[in-house]
Residue, then its C-alpha position, 0 to 999 in steps of 0.5 A: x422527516x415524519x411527513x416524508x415517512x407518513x407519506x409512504x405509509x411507515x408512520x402514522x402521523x396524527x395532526x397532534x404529534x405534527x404539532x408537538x414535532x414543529x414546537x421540540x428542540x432539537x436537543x430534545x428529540x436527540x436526547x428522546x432518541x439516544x435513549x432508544x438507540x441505548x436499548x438495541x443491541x451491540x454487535x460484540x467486538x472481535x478484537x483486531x483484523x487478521x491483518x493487524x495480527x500479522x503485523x505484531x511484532x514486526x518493527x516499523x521504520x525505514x532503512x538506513x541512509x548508509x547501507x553499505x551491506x547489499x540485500x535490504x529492499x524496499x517493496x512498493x505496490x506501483x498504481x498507474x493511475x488512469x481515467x478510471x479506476x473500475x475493474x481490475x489493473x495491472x500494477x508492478x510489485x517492485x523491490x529496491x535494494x538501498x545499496x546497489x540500487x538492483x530492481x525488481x518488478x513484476x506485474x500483477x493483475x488484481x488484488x489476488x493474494x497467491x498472485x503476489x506469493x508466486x511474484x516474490x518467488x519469482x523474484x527471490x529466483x533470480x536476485x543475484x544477492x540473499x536477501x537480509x531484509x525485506x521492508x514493504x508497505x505498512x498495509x494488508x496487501x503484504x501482511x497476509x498469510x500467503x505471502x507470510x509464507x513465502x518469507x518465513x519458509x522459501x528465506x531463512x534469516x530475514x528481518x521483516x519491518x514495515x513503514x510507519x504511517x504517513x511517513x514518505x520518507x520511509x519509501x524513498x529508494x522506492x518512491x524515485x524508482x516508481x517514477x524513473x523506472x515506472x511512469x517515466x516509461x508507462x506514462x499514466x495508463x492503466x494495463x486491464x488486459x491479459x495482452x497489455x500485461x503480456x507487452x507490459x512484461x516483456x518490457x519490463x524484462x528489456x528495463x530490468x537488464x537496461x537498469x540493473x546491468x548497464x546503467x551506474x548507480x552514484x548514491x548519495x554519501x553525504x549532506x551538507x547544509x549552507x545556511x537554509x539549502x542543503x548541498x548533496x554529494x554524491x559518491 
């Protein structure tokens, strides 16, 4: 490295110091330079992100197997993958309520903050049921102000909790949706234009009465285990 650097002219390299740098240990030049990192000085820390305080207070979980009490959804953020990921991408904001099974979904073109605010109220337009609580992503795509907003001013009485981390299971309504609903109709391919968002809108409009009107929904009401398999009936 004191070659390297001598040879563009950053250090002067005298055949003296080239030959105390061939017999050093390695331990010795760390603690020879942990000593001078130790001098500069540390850029001071501002505490937690913004992000971080719009989650105080929020509780982190999933919602119950069993809610028989329609108006708690589930909300996911769906990626449709690609060759590519460079540039912009149309990806579907989509709620699940645990017990009708009712979908929402509206398409969004970048990470813009008042394109989600404006997405929510859309959706809380034209729900046929109040919302009760509303469970997202754990992840600053929903925790921000904009969005803030639109459920402490537009909703009165909404619980608001988020995922745990690492926790798959805490999206599962969403989760089976994103592939029957999502990919199943959409494949792999990304939507980066205003026109492939216009025909992926419009379709999504056709699913949205095809799946909330006039296909059933049987949940699951119980499991029961034989020996190592797991049994489900539906209800």
């Amino acid at each position: 490295m004191a070659q390297h650097l001598a040879g563009f002219g950053s250090v002067v390299l005298t055949a003296e110091v080239q030959s105390q740098l061939a017999t050093i240990r390695w331990a010795t030049g760390e603690r020879m330079v942990r000593k001078t990192r130790a001098r500069k000085a540390r850029v001071p820390r501002k505490g937690p992100p913004r992000a971080h305080q719009l989650t105080q207070g929020v509780p982190m979980g999933r919602l119950a197997c069993h809610t028989p009490d329609p108006g708690h959804f589930e909300s996911d953020l769906v990626p449709q993958g690609g060759e590519s990921a460079w540039g912009e991408e149309g990806s579907p904001l989509q709620l699940i309520e645990g017990a009708t099974g009712w979908r929402e979904r509206v398409r969004l073109l970048g990470p813009g903050q008042l394109a989600r605010q404006r997405a929510c109220t859309h959706v809380l337009e034209r729900l046929p049921k109040a919302v009760k609580e509303w469970h997202p992503e754990n992840g600053t795509q929903f925790f921000h102000s904009p969005l803030g907003r639109v459920w402490k001013e537009r909703v009165s009485g909404v619980t608001l909790s988020r995922r745990r981390r690492y926790q798959k299971n805490d999206k599962r309504h969403g989760a089976q949706k994103n592939d029957t609903l999502g990919r199943h109709s959409f494949g792999q391919y990304r939507l980066e234009t205003a026109e492939q968002m216009a025909a992926g809108t419009a379709l999504d409009e056709r699913m949205w009465l095809e799946s909330n009107l006039f296909q059933p929904v049987l949940p699951r009401a119980r499991k029961n285990r034989r020996g190592r398999h797991r049994a489900a009936s539906m209800g």
